[in-house]
N, C-alpha and C positions, 0 to 999 in steps of 0.2 A: 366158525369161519370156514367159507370154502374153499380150499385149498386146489382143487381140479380147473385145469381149463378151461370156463365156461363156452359152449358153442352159440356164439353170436351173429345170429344174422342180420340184424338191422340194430342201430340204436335205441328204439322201444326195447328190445328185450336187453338192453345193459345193464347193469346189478348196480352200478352207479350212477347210473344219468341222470338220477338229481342230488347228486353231492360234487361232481367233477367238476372239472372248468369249463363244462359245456351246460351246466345245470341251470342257468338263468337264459337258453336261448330261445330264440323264438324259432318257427319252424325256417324261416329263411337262410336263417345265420346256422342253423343247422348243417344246410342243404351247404352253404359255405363251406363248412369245417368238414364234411364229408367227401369232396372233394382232393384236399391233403391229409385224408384220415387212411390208417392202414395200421395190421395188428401185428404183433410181434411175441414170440413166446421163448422163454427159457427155462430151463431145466431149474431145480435146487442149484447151489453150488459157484453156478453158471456168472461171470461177470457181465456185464451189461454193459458198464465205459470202466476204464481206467481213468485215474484221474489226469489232465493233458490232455485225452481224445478231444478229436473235433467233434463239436455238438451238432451234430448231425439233424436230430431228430427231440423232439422234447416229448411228453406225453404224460398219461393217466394210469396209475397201477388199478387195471379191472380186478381182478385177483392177487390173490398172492404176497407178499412180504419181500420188501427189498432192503438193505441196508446201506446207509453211508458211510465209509471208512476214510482214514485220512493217516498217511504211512508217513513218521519222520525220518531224518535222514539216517539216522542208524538202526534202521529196519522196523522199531514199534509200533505199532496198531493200535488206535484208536477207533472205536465204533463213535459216529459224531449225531445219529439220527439211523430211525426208521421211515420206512414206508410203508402206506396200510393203502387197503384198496380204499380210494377217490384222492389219494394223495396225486400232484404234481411232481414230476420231476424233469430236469433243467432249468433255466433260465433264458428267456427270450433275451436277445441282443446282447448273446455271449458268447465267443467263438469256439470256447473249450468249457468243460466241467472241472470241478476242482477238487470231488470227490471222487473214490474210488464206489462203486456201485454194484451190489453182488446180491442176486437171488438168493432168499434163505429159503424159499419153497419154490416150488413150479409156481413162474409167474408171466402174466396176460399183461401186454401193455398196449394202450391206445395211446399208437403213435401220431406226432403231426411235424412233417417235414420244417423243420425253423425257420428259413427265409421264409415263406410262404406263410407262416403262423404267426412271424411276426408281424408283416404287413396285414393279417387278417384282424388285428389286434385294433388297429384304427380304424378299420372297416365294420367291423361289429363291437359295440360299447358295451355288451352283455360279456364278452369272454374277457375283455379287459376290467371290468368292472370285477369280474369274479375273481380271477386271476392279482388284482391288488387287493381282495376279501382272504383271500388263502392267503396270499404273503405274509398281511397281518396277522392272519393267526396262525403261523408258521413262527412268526417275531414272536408271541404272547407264548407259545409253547416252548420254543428255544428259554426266555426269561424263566419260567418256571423249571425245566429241566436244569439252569442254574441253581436253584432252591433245592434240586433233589440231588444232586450232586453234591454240593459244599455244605448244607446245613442238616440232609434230612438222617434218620438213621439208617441202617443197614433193612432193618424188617420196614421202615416208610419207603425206599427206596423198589425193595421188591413189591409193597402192594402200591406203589404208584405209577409202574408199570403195566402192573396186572390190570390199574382201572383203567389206565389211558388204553386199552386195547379192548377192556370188556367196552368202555362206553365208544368207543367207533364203532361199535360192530353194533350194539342197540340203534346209533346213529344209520346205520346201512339199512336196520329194519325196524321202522318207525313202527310204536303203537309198544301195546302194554307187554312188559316184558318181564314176567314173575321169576324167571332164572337165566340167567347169560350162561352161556356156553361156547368156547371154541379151542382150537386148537392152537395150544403155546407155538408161535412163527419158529422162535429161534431156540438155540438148547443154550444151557445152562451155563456152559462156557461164554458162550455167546451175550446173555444177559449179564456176567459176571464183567467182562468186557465194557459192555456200554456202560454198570454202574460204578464200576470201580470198586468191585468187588471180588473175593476172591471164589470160585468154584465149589468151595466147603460151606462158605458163610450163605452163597447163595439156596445150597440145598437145604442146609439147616432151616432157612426163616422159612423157605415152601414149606417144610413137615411142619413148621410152628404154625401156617396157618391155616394146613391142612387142620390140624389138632386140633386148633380153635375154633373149628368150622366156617373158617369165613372164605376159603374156597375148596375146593375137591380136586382132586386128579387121580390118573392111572399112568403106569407104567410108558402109555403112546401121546403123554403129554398130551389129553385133552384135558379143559379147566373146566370146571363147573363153579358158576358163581351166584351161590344162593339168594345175596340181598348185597346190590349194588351201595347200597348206603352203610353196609359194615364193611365193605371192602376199604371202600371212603375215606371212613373212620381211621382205619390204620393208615394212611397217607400221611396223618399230620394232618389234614386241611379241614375247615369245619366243614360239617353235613348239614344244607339246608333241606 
């Protein structure tokens, strides 16, 4: 995973532009969406909306890792979702976001002004056609991250993580791919967080599958992930 700000000068050289919500356009509808397109970068760390901001702006993670949080009233923190690059974030034809929204690395966002994005929505049938393609499997992913929370165990929990981020990044670079490789987004608090788990239990099951050899790391948190279908395996889910 690349974590660096990529320097984009047109849309041809975007690292996403065939997974995003512009990935089904024709060259017209391009020339449309370029128009209310404009780039935005933040630090690590860096919030992006609070949850209640006015939605401003909706867009594309080109880079980088963002998280969703979601604060109750007596201060607790939930992590409720990830963002990986070609992910969507906002909601067209909604005045505020509901999530709190935080850079876990330096991240690149292809912004598109909302009134204007959304009216572009009826105007071109390829960015709305896409954009209810990603909902869907936004819905499908929500339902299984139900499964890995309430049923799965503590070691299915962290390699089911581990695959939903090796397989977006083979997804980002199509063609054969003998070993996945990138860079763990968030730290271990952080995954301990989303899975409801605690910081000890999480380090543990990493050294059990370092051990097991079904993935590798170093000390600067890059993963190395030798066979995509043993990682799988430890998920709980069958390997076709």
């Amino acid at each position: 995973m690349t974590l660096a700000v990529p320097n984009i000068r047109s849309c041809t050289d975007c690292p996403i532009r065939y997974n995003a919500v512009c990935s089904k356009c024709e060259p017209d509808e391009m020339g449309l969406l370029e128009q209310i397109k404009y780039y935005r970068s933040y630090a690590a760390g860096q919030t992006i909306f609070f949850a209640g901001d006015p939605l401003e702006f909706v867009g594309s993670l080109v880079s980088g890792v963002a998280s969703l949080t979601r604060t109750m009233p007596d201060g607790r923190v939930q992590m409720v979702g990830l963002l990986l690059p070609a992910d969507f974030m906002g909601r067209p034809n909604r005045d505020t976001i509901d999530c709190n929204v935080i850079a876990e690395t330096d991240v690149m966002l292809c912004c598109f002004r909302r009134r204007p994005f959304e009216k572009l929505i009826d105007q071109t049938p390829h960015v709305g056609q896409r954009l209810l393609e990603m909902t869907l499997d936004e819905l499908d992913a929500a339902r299984e991250w139900m499964l890995v929370l309430g049923r799965k165990t503590a070691r299915e929990k962290i390699a089911s993580l581990l695959y939903m981020i090796a397989t977006r990044m083979v997804k980002l670079k199509p063609g054969a791919v003998p070993q996945v490789a990138f860079t763990l987004p968030i730290t271990r608090e952080t995954m301990a967080n989303y899975l409801g788990l605690t910081i000890e239990t999480v380090s543990r099951q990493m050294s059990a599958l370092k051990k097991d050899g079904v993935i590798s790391f170093d000390e600067r948190r890059e993963i190395k992930v030798p066979d995509l279908d043993d990682l799988k395996s430890e998920t709980g889910e069958d390997v076709f």
